[in-house]
C-alpha positions as CSV (number, residue, x, y, z in Angstrom):
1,X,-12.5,3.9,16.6
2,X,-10.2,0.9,15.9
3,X,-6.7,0.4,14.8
4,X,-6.8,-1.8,12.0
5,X,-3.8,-2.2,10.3
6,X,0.3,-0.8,11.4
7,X,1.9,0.0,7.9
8,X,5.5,0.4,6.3
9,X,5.8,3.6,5.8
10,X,3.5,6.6,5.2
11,X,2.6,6.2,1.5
12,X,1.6,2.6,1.9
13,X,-0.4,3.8,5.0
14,X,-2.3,6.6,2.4
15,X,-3.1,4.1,-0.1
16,X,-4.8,1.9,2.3
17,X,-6.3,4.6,3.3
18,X,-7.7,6.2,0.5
19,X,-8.6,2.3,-0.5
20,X,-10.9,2.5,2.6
21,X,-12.3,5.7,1.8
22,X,-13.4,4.9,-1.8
23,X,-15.4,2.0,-0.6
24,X,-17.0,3.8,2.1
25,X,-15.2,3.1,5.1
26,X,-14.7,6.3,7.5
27,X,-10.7,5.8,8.2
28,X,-7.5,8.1,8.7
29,X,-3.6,7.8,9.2
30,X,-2.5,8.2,12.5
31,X,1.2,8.6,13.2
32,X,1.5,10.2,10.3
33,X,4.3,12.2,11.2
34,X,5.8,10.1,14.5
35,X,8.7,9.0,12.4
36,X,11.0,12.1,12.6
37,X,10.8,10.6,16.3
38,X,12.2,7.4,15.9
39,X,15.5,6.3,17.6
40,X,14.0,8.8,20.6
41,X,11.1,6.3,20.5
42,X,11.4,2.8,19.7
43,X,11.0,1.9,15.7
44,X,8.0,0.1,15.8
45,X,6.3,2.4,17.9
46,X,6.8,5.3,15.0
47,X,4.9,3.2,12.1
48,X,2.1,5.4,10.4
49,X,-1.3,3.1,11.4
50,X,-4.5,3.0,9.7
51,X,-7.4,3.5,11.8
52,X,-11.5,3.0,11.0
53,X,-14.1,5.0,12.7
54,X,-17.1,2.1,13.1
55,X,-16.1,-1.2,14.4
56,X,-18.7,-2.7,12.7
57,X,-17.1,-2.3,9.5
58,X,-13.5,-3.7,10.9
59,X,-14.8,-7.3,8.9
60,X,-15.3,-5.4,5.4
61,X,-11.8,-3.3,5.7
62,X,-9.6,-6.1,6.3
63,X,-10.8,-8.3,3.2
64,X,-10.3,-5.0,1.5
65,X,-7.1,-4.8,2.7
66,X,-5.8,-8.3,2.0
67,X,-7.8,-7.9,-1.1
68,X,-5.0,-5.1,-2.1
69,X,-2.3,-7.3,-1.2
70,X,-3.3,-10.2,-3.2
71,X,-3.5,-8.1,-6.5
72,X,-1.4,-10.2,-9.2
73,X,1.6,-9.1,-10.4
74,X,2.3,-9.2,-13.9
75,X,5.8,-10.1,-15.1
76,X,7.0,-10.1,-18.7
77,X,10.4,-9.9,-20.6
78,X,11.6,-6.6,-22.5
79,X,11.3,-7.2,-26.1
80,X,14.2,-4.4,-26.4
81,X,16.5,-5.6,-23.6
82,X,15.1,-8.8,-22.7
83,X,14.9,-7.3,-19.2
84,X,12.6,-9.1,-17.1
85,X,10.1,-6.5,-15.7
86,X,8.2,-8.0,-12.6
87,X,5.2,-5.9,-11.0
88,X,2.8,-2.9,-12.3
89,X,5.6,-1.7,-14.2
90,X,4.4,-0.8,-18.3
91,X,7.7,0.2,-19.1
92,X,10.9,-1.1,-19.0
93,X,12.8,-0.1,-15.9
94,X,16.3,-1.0,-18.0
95,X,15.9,0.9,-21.4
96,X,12.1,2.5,-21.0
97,X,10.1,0.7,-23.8
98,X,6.9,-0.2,-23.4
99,X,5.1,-3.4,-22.2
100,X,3.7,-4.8,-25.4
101,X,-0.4,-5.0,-25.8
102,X,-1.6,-8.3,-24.1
């Protein structure tokens, strides 16, 4: 087993791992619950971590990984509010309406 990635918080660390998981990679969250600790422990020592089960796949996980943070963001402008809505957002955080068709 090999620690591949130190996330965020615990639903970033999920995601990645369920990411993992769906392409085949054996992985788990471990720290999962560590963070109730923290300030008894130092901070960084209480982050959730993603870990794989065969080294041999560590190559494959990380572009998957980075592959997940490169995902474009779409941004576009609130036809009702003329909000600008940046991310995976489809509706309008402002006044709730609806991204319009691409």
């Amino acid at each position: 087993m090999m620690r591949l990635a130190r996330a965020p918080d615990i639903a970033l660390a999920t995601v990645w791992c369920d990411l993992l998981r769906e392409a085949g990679i054996a992985a788990s969250v471990q720290r999962r619950f560590l963070s109730s600790a923290a300030g008894e422990l130092p901070p960084d020592q209480c982050l959730p971590e993603v870990w794989i089960v065969h080294d041999t796949q560590e190559g494959r996980a990380r572009e998957l990984l980075q592959a997940l943070r490169d995902l474009p963001q779409r941004r576009w402008t609130c036809a009702a509010c003329g909000e600008r809505v940046e991310g995976g957002f489809e509706q309008c955080w402002n006044c709730g309406a609806w991204m319009p068709a691409a």
